[in-house]
C-alpha positions as MATLAB code, in Angstrom:
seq = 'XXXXXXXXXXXXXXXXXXXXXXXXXXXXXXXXXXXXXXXXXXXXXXXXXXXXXXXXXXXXXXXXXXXXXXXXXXXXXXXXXXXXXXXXXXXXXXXXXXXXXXXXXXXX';
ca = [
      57.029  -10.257  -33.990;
      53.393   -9.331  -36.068;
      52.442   -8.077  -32.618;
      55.055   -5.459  -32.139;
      54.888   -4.451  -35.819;
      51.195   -3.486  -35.322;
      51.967   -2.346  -32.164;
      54.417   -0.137  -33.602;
      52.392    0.750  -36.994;
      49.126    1.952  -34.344;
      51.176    4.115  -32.401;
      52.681    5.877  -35.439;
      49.174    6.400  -36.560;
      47.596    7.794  -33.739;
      50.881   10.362  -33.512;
      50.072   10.620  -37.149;
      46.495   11.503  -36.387;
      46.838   13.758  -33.253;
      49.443   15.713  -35.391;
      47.339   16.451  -37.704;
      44.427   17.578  -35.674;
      46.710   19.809  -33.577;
      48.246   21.627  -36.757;
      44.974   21.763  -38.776;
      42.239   22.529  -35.537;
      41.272   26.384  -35.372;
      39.227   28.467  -33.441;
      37.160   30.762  -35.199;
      36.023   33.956  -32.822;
      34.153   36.774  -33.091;
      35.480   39.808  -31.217;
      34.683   43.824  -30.474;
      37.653   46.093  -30.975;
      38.008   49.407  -29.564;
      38.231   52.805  -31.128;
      41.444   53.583  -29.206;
      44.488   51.231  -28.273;
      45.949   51.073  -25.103;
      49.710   50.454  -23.645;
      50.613   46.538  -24.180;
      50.644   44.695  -20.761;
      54.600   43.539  -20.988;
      56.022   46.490  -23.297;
      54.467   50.063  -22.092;
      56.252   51.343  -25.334;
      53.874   49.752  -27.517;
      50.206   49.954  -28.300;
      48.019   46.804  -28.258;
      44.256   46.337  -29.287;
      41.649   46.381  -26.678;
      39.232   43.810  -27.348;
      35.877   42.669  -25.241;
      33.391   39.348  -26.553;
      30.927   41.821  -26.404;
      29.527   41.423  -23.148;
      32.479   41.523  -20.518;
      35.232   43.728  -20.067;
      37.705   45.300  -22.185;
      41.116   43.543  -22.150;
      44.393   44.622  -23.296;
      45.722   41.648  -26.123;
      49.536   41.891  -27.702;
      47.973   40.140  -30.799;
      48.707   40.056  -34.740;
      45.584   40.344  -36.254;
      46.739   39.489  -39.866;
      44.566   41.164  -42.928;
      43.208   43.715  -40.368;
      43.458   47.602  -41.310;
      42.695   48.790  -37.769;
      41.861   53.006  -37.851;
      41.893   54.727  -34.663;
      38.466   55.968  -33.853;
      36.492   53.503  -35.572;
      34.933   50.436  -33.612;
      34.945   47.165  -34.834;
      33.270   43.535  -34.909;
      35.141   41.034  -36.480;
      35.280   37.308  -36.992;
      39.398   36.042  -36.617;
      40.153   32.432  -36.621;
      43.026   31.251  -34.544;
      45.297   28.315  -34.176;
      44.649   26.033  -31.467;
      47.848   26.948  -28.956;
      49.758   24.239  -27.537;
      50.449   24.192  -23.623;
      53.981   24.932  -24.261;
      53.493   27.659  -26.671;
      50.209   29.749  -24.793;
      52.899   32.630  -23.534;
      53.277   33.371  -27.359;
      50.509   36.431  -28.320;
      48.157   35.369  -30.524;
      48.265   35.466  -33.893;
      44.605   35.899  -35.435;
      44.201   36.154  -39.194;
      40.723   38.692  -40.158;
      37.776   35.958  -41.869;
      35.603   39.121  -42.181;
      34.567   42.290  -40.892;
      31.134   42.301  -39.337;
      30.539   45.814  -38.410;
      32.539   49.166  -37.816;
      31.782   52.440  -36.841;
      32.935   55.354  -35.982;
      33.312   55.835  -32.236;
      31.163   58.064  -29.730;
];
């Protein structure tokens, strides 16, 4: 009997735990907006950010970026954190609240 009690008391702490790290863990990121937005990928309709890391290309993103005053024709570098996704939840667009603004400026 103490054997399945602890068995049962460890497993309902390591659920406990990994709950907890999955709600709580975000990504911070730092990202390069563009000074125009482009069609969204899966609704033509709509206009989505284009965003690059800086270094790669620009990709089309159906994403919330929450505290973010976007203005066509300016560029932008800002720092969003990000919850972590679960597998069963990564078709969802992201939703990205603003930490800070790094840089903007108008576009060329």
């Amino acid at each position: 009997m103490k054997k399945r009690c602890a068995w049962v008391v460890a497993a309902i702490g390591l659920t406990s735990c990994s709950q907890i790290l999955l709600d709580d863990a975000t990504v911070v990121r730092t990202i390069h907006v563009a000074s125009v937005k482009a069609a969204c990928p899966h609704d033509p309709t709509r206009e989505c950010y284009q965003i690059s890391d800086g270094a790669g290309a620009w990709q089309t993103v159906d994403a919330q970026i929450a505290g973010f005053n976007y203005a066509p024709g300016t560029e932008y570098v800002i720092e969003v954190s990000e919850p972590s996704v679960s597998p069963q939840t990564s078709t969802e667009p992201p939703r990205w609240e603003l930490m800070r603004v790094i840089d903007e400026k108008p576009s060329r």
